[in-house]
CHARMM-style PDB file with segment names, atoms N, HN, CA, C and O in Angstrom:
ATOM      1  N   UNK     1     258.396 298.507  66.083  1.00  0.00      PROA
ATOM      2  CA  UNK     1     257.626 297.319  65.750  1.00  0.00      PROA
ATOM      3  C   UNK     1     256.552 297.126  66.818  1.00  0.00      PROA
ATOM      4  O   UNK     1     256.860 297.127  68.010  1.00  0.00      PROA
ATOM      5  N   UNK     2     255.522 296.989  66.479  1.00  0.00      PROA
ATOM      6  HN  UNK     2     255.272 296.988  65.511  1.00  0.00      PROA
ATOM      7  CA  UNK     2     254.434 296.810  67.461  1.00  0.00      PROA
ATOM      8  C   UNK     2     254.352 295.338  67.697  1.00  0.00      PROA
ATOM      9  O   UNK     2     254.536 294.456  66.859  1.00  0.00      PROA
ATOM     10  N   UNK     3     253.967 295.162  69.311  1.00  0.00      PROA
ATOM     11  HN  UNK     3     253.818 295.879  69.992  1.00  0.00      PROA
ATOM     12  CA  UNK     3     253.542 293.636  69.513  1.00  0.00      PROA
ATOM     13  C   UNK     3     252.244 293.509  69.328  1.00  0.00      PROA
ATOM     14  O   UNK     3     251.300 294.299  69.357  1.00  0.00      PROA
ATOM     15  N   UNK     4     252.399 291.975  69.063  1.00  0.00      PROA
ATOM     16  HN  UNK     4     253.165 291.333  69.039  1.00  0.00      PROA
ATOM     17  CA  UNK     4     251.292 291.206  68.613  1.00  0.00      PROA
ATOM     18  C   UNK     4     250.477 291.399  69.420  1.00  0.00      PROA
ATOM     19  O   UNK     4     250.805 292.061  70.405  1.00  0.00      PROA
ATOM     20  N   UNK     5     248.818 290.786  69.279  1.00  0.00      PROA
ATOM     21  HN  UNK     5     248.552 290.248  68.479  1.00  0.00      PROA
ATOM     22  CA  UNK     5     248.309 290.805  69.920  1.00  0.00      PROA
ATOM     23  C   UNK     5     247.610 289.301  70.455  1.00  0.00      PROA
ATOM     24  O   UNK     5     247.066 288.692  69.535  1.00  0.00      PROA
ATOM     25  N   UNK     6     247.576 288.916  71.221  1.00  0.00      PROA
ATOM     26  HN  UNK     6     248.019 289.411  71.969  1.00  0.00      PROA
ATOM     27  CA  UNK     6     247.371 287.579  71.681  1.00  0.00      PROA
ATOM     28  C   UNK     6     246.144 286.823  71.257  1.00  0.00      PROA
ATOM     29  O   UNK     6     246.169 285.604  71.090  1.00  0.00      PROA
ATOM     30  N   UNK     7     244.979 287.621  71.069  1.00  0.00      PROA
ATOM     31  HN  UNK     7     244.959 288.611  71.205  1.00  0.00      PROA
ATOM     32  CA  UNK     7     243.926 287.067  70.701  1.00  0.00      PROA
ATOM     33  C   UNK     7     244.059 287.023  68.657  1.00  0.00      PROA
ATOM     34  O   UNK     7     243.513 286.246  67.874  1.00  0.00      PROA
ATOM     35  N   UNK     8     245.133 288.360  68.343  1.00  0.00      PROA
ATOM     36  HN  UNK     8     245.577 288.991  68.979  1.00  0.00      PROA
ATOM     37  CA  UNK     8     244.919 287.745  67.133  1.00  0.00      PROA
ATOM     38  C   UNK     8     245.830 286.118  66.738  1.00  0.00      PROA
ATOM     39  O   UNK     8     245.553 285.282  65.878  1.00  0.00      PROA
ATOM     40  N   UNK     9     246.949 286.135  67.736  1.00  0.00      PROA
ATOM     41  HN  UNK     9     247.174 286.814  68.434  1.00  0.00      PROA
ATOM     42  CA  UNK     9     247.454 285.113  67.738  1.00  0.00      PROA
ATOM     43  C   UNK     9     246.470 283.649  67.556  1.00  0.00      PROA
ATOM     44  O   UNK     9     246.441 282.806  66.659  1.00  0.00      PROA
ATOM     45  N   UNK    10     245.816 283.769  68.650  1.00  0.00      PROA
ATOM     46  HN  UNK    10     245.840 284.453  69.378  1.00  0.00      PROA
ATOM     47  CA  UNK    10     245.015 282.488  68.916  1.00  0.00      PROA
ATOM     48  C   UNK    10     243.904 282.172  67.746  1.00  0.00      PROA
ATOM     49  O   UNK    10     243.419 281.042  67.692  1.00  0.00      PROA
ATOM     50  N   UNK    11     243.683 282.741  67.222  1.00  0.00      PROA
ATOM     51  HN  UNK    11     244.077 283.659  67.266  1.00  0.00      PROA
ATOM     52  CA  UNK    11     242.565 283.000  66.008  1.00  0.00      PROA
ATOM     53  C   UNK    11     243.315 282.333  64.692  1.00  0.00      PROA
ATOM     54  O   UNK    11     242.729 281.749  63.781  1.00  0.00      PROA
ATOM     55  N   UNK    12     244.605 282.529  64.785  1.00  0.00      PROA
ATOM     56  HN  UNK    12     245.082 283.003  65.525  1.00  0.00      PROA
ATOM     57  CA  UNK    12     245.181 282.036  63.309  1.00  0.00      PROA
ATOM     58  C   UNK    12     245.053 280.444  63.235  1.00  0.00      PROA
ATOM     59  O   UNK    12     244.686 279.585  64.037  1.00  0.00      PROA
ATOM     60  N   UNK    13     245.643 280.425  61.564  1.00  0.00      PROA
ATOM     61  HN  UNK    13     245.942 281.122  60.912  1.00  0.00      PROA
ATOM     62  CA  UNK    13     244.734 278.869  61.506  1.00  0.00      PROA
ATOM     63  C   UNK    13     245.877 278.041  61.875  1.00  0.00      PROA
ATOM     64  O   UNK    13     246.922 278.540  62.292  1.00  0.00      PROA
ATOM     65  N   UNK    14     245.665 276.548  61.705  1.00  0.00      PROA
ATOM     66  HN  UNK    14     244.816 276.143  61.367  1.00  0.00      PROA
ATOM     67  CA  UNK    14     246.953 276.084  62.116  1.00  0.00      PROA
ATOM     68  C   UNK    14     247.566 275.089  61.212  1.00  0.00      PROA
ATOM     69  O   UNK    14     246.910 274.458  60.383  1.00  0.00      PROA
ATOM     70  N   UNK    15     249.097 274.936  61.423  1.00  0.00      PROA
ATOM     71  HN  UNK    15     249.631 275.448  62.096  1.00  0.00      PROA
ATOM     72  CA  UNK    15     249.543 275.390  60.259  1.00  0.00      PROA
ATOM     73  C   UNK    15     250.384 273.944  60.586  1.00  0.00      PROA
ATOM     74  O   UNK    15     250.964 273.718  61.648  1.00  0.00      PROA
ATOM     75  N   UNK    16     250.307 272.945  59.326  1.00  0.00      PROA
ATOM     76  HN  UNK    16     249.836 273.129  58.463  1.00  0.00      PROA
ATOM     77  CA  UNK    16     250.010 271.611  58.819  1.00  0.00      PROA
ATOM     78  C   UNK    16     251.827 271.106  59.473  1.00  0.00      PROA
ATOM     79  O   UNK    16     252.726 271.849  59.079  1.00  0.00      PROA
ATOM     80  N   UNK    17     252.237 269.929  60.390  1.00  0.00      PROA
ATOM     81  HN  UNK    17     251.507 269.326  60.710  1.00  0.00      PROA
ATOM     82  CA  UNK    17     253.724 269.544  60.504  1.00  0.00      PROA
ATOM     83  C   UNK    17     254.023 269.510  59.180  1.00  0.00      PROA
ATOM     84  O   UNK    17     253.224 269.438  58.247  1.00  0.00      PROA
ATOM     85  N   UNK    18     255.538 269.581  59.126  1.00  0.00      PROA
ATOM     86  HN  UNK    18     256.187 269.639  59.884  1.00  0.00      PROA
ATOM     87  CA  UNK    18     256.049 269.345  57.684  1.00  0.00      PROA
ATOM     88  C   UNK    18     256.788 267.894  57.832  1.00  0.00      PROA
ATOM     89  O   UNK    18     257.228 267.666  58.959  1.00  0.00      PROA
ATOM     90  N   UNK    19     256.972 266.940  56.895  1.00  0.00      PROA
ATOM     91  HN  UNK    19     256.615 267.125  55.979  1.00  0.00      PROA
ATOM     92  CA  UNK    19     256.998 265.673  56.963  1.00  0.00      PROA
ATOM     93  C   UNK    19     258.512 265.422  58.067  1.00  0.00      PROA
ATOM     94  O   UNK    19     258.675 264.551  58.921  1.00  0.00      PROA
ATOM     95  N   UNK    20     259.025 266.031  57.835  1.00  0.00      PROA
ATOM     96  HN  UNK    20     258.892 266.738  57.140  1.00  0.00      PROA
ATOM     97  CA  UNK    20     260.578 266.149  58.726  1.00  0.00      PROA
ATOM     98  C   UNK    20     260.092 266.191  60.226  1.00  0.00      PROA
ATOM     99  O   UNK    20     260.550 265.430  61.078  1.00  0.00      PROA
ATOM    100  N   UNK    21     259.144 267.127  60.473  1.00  0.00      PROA
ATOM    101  HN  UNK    21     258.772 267.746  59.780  1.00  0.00      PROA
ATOM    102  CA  UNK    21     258.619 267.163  61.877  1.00  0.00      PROA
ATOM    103  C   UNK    21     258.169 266.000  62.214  1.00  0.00      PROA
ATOM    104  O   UNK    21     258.772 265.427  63.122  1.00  0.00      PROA
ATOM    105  N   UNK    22     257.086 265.375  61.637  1.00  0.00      PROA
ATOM    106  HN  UNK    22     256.596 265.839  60.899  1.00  0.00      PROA
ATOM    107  CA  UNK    22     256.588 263.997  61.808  1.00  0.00      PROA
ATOM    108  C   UNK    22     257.636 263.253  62.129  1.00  0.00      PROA
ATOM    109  O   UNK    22     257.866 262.956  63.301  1.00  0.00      PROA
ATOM    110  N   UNK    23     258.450 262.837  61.050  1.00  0.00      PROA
ATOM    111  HN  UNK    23     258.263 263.078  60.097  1.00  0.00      PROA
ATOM    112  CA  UNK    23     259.317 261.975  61.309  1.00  0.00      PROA
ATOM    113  C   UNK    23     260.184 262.119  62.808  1.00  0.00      PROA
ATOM    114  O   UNK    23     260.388 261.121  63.500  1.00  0.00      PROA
ATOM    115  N   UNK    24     260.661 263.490  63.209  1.00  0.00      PROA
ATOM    116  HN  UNK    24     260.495 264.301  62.647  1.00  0.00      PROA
ATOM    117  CA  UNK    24     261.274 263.479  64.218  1.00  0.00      PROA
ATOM    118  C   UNK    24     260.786 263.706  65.112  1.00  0.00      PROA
ATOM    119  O   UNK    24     261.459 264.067  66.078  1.00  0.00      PROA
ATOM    120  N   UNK    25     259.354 263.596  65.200  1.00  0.00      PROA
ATOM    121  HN  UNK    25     258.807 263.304  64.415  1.00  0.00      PROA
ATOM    122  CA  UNK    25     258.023 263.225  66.515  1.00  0.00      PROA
ATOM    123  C   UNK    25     257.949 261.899  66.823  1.00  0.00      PROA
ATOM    124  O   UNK    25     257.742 261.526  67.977  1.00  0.00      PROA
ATOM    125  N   UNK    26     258.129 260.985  65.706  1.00  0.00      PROA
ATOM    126  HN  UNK    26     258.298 261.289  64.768  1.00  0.00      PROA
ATOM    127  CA  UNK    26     257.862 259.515  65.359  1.00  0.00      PROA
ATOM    128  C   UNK    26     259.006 258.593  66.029  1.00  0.00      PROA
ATOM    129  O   UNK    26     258.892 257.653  66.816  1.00  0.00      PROA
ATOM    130  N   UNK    27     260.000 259.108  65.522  1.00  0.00      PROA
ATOM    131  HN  UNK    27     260.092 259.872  64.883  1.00  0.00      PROA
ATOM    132  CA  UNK    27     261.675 258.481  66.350  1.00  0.00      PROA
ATOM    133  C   UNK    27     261.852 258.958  67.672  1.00  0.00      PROA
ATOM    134  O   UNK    27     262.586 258.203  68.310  1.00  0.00      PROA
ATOM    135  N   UNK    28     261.387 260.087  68.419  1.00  0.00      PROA
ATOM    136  HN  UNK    28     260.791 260.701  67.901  1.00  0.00      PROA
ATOM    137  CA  UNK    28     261.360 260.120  69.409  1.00  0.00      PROA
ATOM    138  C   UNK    28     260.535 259.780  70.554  1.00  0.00      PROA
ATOM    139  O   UNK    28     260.775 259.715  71.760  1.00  0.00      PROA
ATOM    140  N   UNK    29     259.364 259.553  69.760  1.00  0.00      PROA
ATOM    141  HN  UNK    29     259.169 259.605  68.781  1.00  0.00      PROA
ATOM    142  CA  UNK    29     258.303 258.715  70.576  1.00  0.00      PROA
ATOM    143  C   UNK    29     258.946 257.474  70.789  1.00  0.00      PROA
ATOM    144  O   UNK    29     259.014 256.954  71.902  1.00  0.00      PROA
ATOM    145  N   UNK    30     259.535 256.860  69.508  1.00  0.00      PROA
ATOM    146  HN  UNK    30     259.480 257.282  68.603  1.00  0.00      PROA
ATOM    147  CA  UNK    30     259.978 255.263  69.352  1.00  0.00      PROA
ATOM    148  C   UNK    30     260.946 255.227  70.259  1.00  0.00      PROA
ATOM    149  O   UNK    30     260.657 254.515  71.221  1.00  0.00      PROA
ATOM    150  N   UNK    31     262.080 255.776  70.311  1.00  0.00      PROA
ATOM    151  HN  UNK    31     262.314 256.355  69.530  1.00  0.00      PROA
ATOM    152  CA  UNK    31     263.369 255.627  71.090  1.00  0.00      PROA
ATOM    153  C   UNK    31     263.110 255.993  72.379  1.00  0.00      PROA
ATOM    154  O   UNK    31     263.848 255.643  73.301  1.00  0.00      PROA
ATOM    155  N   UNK    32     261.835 256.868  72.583  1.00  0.00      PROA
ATOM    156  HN  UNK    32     261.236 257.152  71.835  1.00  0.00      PROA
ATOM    157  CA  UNK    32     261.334 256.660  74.710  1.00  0.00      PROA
ATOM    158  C   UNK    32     261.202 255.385  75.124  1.00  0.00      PROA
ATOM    159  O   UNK    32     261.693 254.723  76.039  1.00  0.00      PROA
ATOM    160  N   UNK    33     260.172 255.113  73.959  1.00  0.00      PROA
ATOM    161  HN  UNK    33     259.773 255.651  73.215  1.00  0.00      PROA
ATOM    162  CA  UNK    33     259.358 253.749  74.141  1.00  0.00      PROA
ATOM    163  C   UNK    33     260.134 252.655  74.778  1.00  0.00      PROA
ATOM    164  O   UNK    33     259.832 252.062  75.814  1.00  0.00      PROA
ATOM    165  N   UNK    34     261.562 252.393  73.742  1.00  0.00      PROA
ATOM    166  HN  UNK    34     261.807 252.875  72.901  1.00  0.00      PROA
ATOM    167  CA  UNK    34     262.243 251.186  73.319  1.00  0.00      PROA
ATOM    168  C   UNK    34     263.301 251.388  74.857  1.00  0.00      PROA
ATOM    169  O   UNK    34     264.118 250.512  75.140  1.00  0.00      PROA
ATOM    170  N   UNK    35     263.143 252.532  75.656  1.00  0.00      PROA
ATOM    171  HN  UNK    35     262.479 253.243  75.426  1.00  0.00      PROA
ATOM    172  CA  UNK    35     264.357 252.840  76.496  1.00  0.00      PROA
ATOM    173  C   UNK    35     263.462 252.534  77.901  1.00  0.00      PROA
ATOM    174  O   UNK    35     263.993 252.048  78.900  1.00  0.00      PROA
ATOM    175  N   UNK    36     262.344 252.810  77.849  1.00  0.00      PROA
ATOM    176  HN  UNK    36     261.912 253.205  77.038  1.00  0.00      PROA
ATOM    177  CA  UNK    36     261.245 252.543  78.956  1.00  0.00      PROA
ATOM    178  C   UNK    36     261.165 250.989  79.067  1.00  0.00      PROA
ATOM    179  O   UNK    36     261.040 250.455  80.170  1.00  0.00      PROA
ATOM    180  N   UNK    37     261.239 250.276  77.919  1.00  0.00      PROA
ATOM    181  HN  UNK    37     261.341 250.710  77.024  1.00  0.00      PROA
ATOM    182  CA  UNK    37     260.699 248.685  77.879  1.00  0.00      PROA
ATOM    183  C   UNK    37     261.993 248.435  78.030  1.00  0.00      PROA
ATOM    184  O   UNK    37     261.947 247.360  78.628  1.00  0.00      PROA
ATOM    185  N   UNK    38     263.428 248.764  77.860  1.00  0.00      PROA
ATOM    186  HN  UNK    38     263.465 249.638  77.375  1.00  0.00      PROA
ATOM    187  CA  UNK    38     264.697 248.405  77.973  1.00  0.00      PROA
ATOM    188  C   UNK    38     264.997 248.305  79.513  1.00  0.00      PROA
ATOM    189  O   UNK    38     265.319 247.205  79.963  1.00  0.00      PROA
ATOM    190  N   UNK    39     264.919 249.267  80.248  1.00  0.00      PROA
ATOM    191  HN  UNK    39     264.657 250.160  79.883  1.00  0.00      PROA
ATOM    192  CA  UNK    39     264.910 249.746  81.658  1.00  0.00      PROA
ATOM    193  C   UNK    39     264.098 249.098  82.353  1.00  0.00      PROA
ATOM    194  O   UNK    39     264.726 248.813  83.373  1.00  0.00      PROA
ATOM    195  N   UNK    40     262.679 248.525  82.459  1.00  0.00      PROA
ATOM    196  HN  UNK    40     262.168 248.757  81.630  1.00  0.00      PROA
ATOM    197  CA  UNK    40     261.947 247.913  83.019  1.00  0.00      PROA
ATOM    198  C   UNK    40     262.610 246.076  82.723  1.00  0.00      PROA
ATOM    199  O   UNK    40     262.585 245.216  83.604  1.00  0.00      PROA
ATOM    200  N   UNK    41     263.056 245.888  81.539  1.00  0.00      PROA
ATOM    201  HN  UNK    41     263.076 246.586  80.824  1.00  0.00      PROA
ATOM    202  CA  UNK    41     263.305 244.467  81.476  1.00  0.00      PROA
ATOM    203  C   UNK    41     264.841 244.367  82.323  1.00  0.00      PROA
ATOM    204  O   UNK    41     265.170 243.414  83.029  1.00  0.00      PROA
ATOM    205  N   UNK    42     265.589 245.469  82.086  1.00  0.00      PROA
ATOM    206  HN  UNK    42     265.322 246.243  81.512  1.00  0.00      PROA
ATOM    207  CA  UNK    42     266.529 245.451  83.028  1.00  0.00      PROA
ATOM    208  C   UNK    42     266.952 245.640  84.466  1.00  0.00      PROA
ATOM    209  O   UNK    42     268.050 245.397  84.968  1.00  0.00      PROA
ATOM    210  N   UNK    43     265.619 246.230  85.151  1.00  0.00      PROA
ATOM    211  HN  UNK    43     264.728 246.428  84.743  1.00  0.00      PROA
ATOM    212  CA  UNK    43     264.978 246.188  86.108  1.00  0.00      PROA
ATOM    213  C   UNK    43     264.432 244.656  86.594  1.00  0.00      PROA
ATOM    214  O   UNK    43     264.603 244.176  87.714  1.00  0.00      PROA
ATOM    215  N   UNK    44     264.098 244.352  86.052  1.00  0.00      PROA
ATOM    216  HN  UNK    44     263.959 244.742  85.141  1.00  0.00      PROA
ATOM    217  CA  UNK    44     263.517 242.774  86.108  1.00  0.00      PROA
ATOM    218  C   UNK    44     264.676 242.093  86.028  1.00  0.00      PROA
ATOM    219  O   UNK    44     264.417 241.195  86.829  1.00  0.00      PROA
ATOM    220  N   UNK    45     265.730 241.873  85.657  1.00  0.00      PROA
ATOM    221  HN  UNK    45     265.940 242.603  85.007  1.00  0.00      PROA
ATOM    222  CA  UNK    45     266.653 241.426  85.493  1.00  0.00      PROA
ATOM    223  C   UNK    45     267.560 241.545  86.209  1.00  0.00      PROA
ATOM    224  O   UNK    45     268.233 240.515  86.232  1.00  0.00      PROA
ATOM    225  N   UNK    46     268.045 242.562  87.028  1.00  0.00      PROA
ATOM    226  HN  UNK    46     267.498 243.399  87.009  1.00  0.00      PROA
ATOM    227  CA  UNK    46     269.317 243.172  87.927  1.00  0.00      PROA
ATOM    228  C   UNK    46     268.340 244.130  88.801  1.00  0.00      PROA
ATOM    229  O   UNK    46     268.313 245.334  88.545  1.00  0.00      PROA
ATOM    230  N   UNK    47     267.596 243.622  89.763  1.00  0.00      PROA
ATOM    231  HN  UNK    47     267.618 242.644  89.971  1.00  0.00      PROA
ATOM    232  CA  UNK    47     266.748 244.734  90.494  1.00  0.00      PROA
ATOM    233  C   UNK    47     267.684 245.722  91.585  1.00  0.00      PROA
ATOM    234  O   UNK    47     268.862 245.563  91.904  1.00  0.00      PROA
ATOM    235  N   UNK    48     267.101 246.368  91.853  1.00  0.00      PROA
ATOM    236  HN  UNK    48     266.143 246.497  91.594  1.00  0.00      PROA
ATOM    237  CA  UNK    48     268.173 247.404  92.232  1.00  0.00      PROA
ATOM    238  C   UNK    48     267.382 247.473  94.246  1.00  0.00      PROA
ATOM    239  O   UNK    48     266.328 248.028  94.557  1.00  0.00      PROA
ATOM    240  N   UNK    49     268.401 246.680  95.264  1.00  0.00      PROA
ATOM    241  HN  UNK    49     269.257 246.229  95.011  1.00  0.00      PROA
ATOM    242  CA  UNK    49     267.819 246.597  96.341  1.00  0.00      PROA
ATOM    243  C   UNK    49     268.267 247.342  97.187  1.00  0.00      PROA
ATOM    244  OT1 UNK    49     267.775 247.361  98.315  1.00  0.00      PROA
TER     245      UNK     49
END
């Protein structure tokens, strides 16, 4: 089997998320988010000295 070649790599077109991907880009953005603003209010709350 021959390897690829890198430049033909980079040349190909690109190739559309499928809705499943989205979604599990979307919930994991959300659930950083919600754990960052969780941690900072709990930070504010019980500061750590």
């Amino acid at each position: 089997m021959a390897t690829p070649d890198l430049r033909d790599e980079l040349k190909a077109p690109v190739e559309p998320l499928l809705p499943i991907e989205k979604k599990l880009i979307g919930w994991s953005f959300g659930i950083g988010i919600a754990l960052l603003v969780l941690l900072v209010l709990l930070n504010r709350i019980i500061p750590l000295t």
